[in-house]
C-alpha angles and dihedrals in degrees: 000000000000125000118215117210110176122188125187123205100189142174085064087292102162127216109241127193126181151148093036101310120157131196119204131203137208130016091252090225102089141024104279140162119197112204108196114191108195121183093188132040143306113224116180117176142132092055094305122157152195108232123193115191111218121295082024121132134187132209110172122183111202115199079183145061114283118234114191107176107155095342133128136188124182148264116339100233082053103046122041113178112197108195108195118215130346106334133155113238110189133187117187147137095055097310127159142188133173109204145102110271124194110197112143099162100047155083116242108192127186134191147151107046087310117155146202136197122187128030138326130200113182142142094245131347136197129189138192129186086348146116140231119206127182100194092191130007088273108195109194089208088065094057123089093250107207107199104167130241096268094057112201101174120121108236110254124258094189145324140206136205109226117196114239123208 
């Protein structure tokens, strides 16, 4: 069984990490999944990163923009990240993450040698200097997809796949 464990960080209060700070989630010695609900921003740079022990699983919900600079977080089927309205998710300065981001509304953006592994679902995307991996064929309809209760996603028009080199 899994046990849910859901934190709220409200009043538009942002989860910062920096200067090679990690968090780490779950305890790796039973079945969890950690919900985290932020009304402001992430921010994950200097080498900062998003850590999940073993039988650990992340769902985070952002009510801000995403700012990846030297971060990392962990395997797509392990971490979803569900970005609500038109928000800017940036990824620069070498970063990298390897997870499965939900973002429909908005503009993911990467520079700099970053790079992502997993899936990404956005309304539109750039890149400069900067990869693309899909480590697996990730289909987003196979993954247990957690949109909360209070749904604030715009319903989608259409939608297109890109290749990626």
């Amino acid at each position: 069984m899994r046990l849910p464990c859901t934190y709220r960080l409200g009043g538009s209060k942002s989860l910062e990490l920096s200067g090679g700070t990690n968090l780490t989630l779950g305890t790796g010695d039973q079945d969890m999944t950690v919900v985290l609900h932020l009304d402001g921003e992430l921010v994950l740079s200097g080498e900062s990163s998003i850590q999940l022990k073993p039988r650990t699983k992340m769902v985070m919900y952002i009510n801000g923009d995403a700012t990846f600079s030297g971060g990392s977080s962990t395997r797509p089927e392990d971490a979803q990240i569900y970005v609500y309205g038109k928000r800017k998710v940036t990824l620069s300065g070498g970063s990298g993450a390897s997870l499965f981001l939900f973002a429909p509304d908005s503009a993911v953006t990467f520079s700099g040698g970053s790079n992502i592994s997993g899936a990404v679902w956005a309304r539109s995307w750039k890149g400069s200097g900067s990869s693309f991996l899909i480590e697996k064929n990730v289909d987003p309809s196979q993954l247990k997809v957690m949109l909360p209760n209070s749904q604030r996603f715009e319903s989608i028009q259409s939608w297109q796949r890109q290749a990626v080199n």
